[in-house]
N, C-alpha and C positions, 0 to 999 in steps of 0.2 A: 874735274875731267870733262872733256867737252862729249856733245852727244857721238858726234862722230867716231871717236877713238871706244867709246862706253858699247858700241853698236861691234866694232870689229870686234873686241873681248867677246861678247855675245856669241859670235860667230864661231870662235876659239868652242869656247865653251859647247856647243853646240854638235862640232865636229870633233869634240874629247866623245860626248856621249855618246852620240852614236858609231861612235868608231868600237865599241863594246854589245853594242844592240844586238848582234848577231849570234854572238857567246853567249848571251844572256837567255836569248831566244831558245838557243839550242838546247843550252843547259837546262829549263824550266820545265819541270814535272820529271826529272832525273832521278828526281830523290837524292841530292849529292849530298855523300856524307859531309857532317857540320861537326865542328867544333865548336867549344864554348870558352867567351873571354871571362868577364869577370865574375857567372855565373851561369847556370844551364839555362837562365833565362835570354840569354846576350849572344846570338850562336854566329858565327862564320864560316864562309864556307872558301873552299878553294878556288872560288869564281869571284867571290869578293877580292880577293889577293889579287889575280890574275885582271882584273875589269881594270881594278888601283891604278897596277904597273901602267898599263895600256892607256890610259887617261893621262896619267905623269908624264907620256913617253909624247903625247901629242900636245899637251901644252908646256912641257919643254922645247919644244921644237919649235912651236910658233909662235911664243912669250921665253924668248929665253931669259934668264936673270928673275924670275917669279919665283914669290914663296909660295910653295904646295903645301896645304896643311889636309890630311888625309884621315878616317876615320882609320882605314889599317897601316899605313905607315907613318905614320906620323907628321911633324913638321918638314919642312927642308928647303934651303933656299934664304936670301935675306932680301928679296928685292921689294921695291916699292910696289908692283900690285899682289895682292896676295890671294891664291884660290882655296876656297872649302869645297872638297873634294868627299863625296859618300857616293863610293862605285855603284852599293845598291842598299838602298833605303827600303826596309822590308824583306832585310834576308830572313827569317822565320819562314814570312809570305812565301817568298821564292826558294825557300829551302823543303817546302811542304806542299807546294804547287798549288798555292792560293795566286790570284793572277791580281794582286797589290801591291806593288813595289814600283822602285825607278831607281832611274841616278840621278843625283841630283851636283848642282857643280856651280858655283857663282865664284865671281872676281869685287875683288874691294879693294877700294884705295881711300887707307887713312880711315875715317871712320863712317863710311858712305859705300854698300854694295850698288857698283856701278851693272853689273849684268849678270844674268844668269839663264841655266836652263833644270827645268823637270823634264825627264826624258822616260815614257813608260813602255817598255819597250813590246810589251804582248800589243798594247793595242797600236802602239808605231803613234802617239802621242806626244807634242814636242811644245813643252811650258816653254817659252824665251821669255827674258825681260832686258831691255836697257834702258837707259836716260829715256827713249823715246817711245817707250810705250810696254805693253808689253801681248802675245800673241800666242795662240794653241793653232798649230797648222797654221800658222800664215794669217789667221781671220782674226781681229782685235779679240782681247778678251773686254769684258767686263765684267767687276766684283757686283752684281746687286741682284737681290733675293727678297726673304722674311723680312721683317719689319721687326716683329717681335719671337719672343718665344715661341707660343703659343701655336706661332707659322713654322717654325725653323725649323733647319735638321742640325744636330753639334755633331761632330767629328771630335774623339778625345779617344787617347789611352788612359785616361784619368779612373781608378787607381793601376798606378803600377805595382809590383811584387811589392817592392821597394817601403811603397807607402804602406801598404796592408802591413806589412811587417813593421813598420815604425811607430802607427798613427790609428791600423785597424779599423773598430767600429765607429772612428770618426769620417773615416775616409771613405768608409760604408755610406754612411750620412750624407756626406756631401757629394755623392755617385746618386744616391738616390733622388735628391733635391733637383739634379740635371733630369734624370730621368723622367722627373714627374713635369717638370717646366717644360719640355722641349716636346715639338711635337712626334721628333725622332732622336733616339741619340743611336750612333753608330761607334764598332771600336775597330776599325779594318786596318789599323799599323799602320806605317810608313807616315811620318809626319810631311816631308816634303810632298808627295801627292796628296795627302789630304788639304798643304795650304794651296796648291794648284785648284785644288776642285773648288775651296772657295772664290779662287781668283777668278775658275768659270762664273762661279755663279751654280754652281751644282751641288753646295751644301752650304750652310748659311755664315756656323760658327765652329770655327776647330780651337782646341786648347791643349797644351802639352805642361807636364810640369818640370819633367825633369830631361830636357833636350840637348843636343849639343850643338855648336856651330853650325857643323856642316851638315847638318839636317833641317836647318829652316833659313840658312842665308839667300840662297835662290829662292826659296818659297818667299819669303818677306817680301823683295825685291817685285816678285809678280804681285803680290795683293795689292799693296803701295801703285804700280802704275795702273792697277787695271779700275783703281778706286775704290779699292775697299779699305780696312785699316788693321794692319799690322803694331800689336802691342809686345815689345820684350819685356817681359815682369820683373827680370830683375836687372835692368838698367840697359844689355846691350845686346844685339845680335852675336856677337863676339863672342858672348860667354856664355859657358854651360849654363843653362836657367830654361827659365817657361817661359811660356807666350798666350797671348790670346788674340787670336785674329778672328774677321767677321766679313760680310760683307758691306759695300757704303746703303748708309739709310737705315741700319739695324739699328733699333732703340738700345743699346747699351747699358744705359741709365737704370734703365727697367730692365734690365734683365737678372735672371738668379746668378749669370757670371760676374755680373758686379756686387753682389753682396757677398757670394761664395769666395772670390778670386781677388778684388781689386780695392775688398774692403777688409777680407781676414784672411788672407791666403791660407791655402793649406801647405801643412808643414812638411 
């Protein structure tokens, strides 16, 4: 896809997100009753539904023939570029009135996300990326920070319920091993802003283990142009798995995420 056409997707994307911003805005510190999918840890709320429709309804309209693939409704659609859609990344956050969360929304064709946006709406925050770069408010981003540990701040939900329940006092261990490496570690949800903020350059290294598409395809796509380095752990942005992103110039090599994550993953 050439930049030109990867640029107007961007734009799409852009005006999906914030065509929701308002709702979002208004909605937050509401206290809106949440429901829960595949457990009380996993909640949704009726603003999730509602942001969804409202995003489908505007990149139907301006990409007609797009596959929409949605965190609440699912797939739909068989066309050649296909959007990951997550209305709000951080509904916990936004269901509790912690000011962490966004939408987040990227377009891909074949196996390359051509554009995307992180879109955070308390602070009116606006991640883009396409082929040509990528930008917070208008101003270039750049990925570069820490150099090593030592310096760095990690962004991770690392353990989730999920692991504690599977893996335990190993998952203990290997929480602890970050904690003690890092000169901060932070666990504030929402993975799409977290890989935005490395893409500023406002935290060093974030990791997720157990992720879905439409939670890190736009974030990928920002680290990758802004310079930094976007890792899928288990093969593809595409599929449910983990990642490890950084910013450019972080020793990797030396770090405790390569020997925790890249040399024995956790299970």
């Amino acid at each position: 896809m050439d930049q030109s056409t990867a640029a107007d997707l961007s734009a799409v994307a852009v005006e999906a997100a914030r065509a929701v911003g308002d709702r979002l805005r208004e909605a937050f510190r509401s206290r809106p009753a949440v429901e829960t999918k595949s457990d009380f840890h996993d909640p949704v709320t009726e603003h999730d539904h509602a942001a969804e429709a409202t995003i489908r309804e505007v990149i139907e309209r301006r990409v007609p023939g797009s596959t929409i693939i949605g965190e609440e409704g699912g797939s739909m659609g068989s066309g050649e570029i296909r959007w990951y859609v997550d209305p709000i990344d951080g509904t916990a956050n936004f269901a509790a009135g912690l000011p962490f969360f966004c939408v987040s929304i990227a377009a891909a064709v074949g196996d390359e996300v051509v554009a995307g946006v992180v879109y955070d709406p308390v602070r009116d925050d606006e991640f883009r990326a396409d082929l040509g770069g990528a930008w917070c408010n208008g101003a270039p981003l750049r990925s570069s920070g820490a150099a090593s540990d030592r310096e760095g701040m990690l962004l991770t939900s690392y353990p989730t319920p999920w692991e504690l329940a599977e893996v335990g006092e190993e998952a203990l261990r290997r929480f602890g091993r970050m904690v003690e490496a890092f000169a901060s570690t932070r666990r504030p949800g929402s993975t799409a802003l977290k890989l935005a903020h490395v893409a500023g350059g406002w935290a060093d290294v974030a990791y997720g283990s157990r992720v879905s598409p439409w939670d890190m395809a736009a974030g990928s796509l920002l680290i990758r142009q802004a310079g930094g380095v976007f890792i899928p752990l288990d093969g593809s942005v595409f599929e449910p798995g983990g990642y490890l992103a950084h910013v450019g110039g972080f020793d990797l090599a030396g770090s405790v995420m390569s020997d925790l994550l890249l040399r024995g993953r956790p299970a």
